[in-house]
N, C-alpha and C positions, 0 to 999 in steps of 0.2 A: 790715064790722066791722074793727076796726081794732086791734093791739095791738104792742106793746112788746118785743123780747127783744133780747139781745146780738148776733145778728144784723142789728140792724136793724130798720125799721115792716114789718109783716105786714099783708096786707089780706086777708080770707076772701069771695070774688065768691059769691054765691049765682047767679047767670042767667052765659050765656056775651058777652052784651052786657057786663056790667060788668064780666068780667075781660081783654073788650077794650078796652073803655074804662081799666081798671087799665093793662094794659101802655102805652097810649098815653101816658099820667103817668108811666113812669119802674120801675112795678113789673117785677120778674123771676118768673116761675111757677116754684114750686116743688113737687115731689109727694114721692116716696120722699126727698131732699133729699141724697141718700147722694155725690153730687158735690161737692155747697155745701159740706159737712162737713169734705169733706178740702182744701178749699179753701188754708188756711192752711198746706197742705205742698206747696201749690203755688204758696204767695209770692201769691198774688192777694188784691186787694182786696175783699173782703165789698160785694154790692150796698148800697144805705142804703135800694133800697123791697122788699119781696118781697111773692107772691102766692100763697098756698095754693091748692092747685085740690080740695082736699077736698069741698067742698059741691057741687061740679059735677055732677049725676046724667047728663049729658049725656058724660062719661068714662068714665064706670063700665058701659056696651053692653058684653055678651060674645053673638052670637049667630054659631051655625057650623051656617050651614045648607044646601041640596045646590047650590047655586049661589054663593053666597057669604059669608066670615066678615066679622062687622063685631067690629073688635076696641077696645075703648077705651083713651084716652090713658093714663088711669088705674090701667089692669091689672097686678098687679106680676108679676114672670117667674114664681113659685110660680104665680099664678093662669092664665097665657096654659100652661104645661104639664099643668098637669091637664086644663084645657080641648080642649087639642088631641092627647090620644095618641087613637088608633085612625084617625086621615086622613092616608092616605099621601101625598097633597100637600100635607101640614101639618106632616109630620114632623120634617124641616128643622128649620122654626121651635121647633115645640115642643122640640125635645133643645138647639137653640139658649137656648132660653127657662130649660130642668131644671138646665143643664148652667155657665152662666152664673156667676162671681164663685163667690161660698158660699154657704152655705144663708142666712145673714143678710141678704146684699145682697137674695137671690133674693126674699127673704119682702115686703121694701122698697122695691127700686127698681122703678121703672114703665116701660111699655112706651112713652110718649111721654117720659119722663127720656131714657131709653136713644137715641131720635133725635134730639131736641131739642139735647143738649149739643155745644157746640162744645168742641171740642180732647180729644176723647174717642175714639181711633183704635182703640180696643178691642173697642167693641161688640158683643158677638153677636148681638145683634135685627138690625140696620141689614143684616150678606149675606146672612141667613136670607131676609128681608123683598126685598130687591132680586132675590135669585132666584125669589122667589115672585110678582115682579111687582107689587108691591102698590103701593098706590095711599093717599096721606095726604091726610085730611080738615081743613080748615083753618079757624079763625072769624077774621073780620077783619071791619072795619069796614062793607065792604059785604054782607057775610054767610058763608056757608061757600063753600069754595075746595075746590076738587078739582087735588090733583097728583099726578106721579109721583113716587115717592120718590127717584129721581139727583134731578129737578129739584127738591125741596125742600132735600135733603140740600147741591147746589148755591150756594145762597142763606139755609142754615140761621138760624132763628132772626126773619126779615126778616116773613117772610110774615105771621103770624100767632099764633094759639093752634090747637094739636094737639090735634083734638078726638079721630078716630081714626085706625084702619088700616083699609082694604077691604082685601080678597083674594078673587082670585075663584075657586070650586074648579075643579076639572079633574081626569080620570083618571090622574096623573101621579102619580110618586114623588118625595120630596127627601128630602135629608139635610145634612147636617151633620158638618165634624171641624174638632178646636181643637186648638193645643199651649200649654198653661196653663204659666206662669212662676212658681214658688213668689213669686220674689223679688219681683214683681209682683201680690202679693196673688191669683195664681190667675186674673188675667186673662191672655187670651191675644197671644201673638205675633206668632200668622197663624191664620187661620181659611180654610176653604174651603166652601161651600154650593151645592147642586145641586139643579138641579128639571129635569125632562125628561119627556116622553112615550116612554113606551119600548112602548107599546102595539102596534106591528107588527113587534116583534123587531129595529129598529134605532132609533138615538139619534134623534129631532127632537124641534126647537124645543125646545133644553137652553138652559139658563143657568147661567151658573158664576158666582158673586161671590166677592169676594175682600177680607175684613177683617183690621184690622192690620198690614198691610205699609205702605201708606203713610197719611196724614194720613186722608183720608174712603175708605170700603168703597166696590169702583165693581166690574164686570160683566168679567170678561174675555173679551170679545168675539173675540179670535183663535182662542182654544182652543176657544170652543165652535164659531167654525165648520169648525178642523182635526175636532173628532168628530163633527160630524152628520153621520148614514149611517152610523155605523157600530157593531156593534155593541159591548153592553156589557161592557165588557173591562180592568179597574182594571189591569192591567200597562199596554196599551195607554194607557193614559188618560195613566198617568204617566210613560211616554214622549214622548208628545204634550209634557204642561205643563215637562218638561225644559228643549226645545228651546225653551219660549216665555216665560219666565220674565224673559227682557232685557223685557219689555211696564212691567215696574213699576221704578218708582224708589224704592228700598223704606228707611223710615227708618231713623236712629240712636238708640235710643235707651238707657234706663239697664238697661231688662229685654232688650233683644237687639239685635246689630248689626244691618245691613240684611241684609249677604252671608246671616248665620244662616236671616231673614225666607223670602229668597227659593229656599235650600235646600230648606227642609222644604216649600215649597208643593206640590211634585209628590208627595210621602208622602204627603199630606192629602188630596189629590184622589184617591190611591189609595182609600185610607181612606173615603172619601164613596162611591165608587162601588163599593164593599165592599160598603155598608150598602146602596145601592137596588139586588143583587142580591137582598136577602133578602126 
C-alpha cells in the first residue's frame, strides 16, 4: 500500500519479503520515526521513499525465556522495560530501555529504530545490547542473517532489515549508568553497561560497553581484562578505568566536549558496579 505525506511516498510491506524487496527500490524503514522528525534540525535531506514496518507481525516477538530472549525490531523502550524487570542478566538492558530520552520517546521509539540509525552516538539500547552479547537478526534477500551486534553495528544499515535481537540468558548480573544532558533533550553523554558472572566470588567473563563517547558504542576490552579475577569492587573498578580512559577518542560535540566524555567514564563504571552489588 502505498501513500502520500510531506515526507514523502510511504509504502506499508505486509510479508518481510516485500519490505525487502521495498528497501531494494530505494525505500527507507521507518517505525517510532522519532529520528526522521527531527531530521530538519539536523539540515538533512527528508528521504523521497519511506517504509512503515507497522504491519510486520514478524517485529512484534517479545519472548524471554530460560535460555534465551527473542526481542523484536518493533519493541518500543516502554515495552522492552516492562518486559524485562525481574532478570538480572537483563537488567542492563531494561533500565537501559526505562531510563532512555523521555517518557514520549520511550512510548515511540523502537528497539531496531534505536540500532539501525546511523549518526545516532547516543543510544542506550546499542551498550546495554553489546554487553549482553546479543546477537541481530536480519531479512535480506537471501533470507534471514544472523550477526553480532559490533559486526552489524560495523556495516550499519548495509545488511538488511532488522527483524530482531537474540540474547542469550545466563546466571549473570548487568546494569547500566548514564549522564543525561538537559540541553540535549535528556540524552546521554556517556553511558557505561556491564554484564559479568560474578557467580564464584570473582569478576569473569565481564563486559564493559561504552556509549556516547565516540561515533558508534564498542566494548572496552582493556578494562575488562585489567578486572577479571577480581573481585567486586566499584572503588577498584574506577581506579582501574582511570588509568584506561586514553583507549577512546572521545567526540566534540554541542551537548559535551570530549575531555568532559571521557572524565566521567570512571564515575559511571563506579556507578554500574554499585548496581550489580545489589
Amino acid at each position: 500500500m502505498m501513500a502520500e505525506t510531506g515526507y514523502g511516498e510511504i509504502t506499508t510491506p505486509q510479508t518481510l519479503a516485500d519490505a525487502v524487496a521495498a528497501m531494494a527500490g530505494g525505500a527507507v524503514p521507518i517505525a517510532g520515526a522519532t529520528w526522521l522528525l527531527r531530521a530538519p534540525l539536523r539540515h538533512e535531506v527528508l528521504p523521497e521513499r519511506l517504509m512503515s514496518l507497522r504491519g510486520l507481525a514478524d517485529l512484534q516477538v517479545l519472548t524471554i525465556g530460560p535460555r534465551q530472549a527473542l526481542l523484536g525490531a518493533m519493541l518500543t523502550h516502554d515495552a522492552l522495560a516492562g518486559a524485562l524487570v525481574g532478570h538480572p542478566d537483563l537488567a542492563g538492558l531494561a533500565t537501559a530501555a526505562g531510563a532512555s530520552a523521555n517518557p514520549g520517546i520511550r512510548r515511540t521509539a523502537t528497539l531496531g529504530g534505536n540500532i539501525g540509525t546511523r549518526g545516532f552516538a547516543a543510544s542506550d539500547l546499542v551498550p546495554a545490547l553489546l554487553a549482553a552479547d546479543a546477537t541481530v537478526i536480519l531479512a535480506t534477500g537471501q533470507g534471514l542473517q544472523s550477526l553480532p551486534l559490533a559486526q552489524h553495528l560495523a556495516g550499519r544499515g548495509d545488511a538488511g532489515l532488522i527483524v530482531r535481537v537474540e540474547v542469550a540468558r545466563s546466571p549473570r548480573r548487568a546494569a547500566h549508568a548514564r549522564l543525561p544532558m538537559r540541553k540535549a533533550g535528556d540524552y546521554p553523554c556517556a553511558i557505561v553497561s556491564v554484564s559479568a558472572d560474578l557467580s564464584s566470588g570473582r569478576i569473569k567473563d565481564i563486559r564493559i560497553a561504552v556509549g556516547a563517547v565516540e561515533a558508534t558504542a564498542r566494548r572496552w576490552t582493556s578494562l575488562e581484562e585489567r578486572l577479571t579475577g577480581t573481585t567486586l569492587d566499584p572503588a577498584l573498578a574506577e581506579a582501574a578505568a582511570r588509568q584506561l580512559t586514553g583507549d577512546f577518542s572521545a567526540r566534540d560535540a554541542v551537548d559535551a566536549p570530549g575531555w568532559y566524555r571521557l572524565s566521567v567514564l570512571p564515575v559511571l563504571l563506579r556507578r554500574a558496579f554499585t548496581q550489580l552489588e545489589v
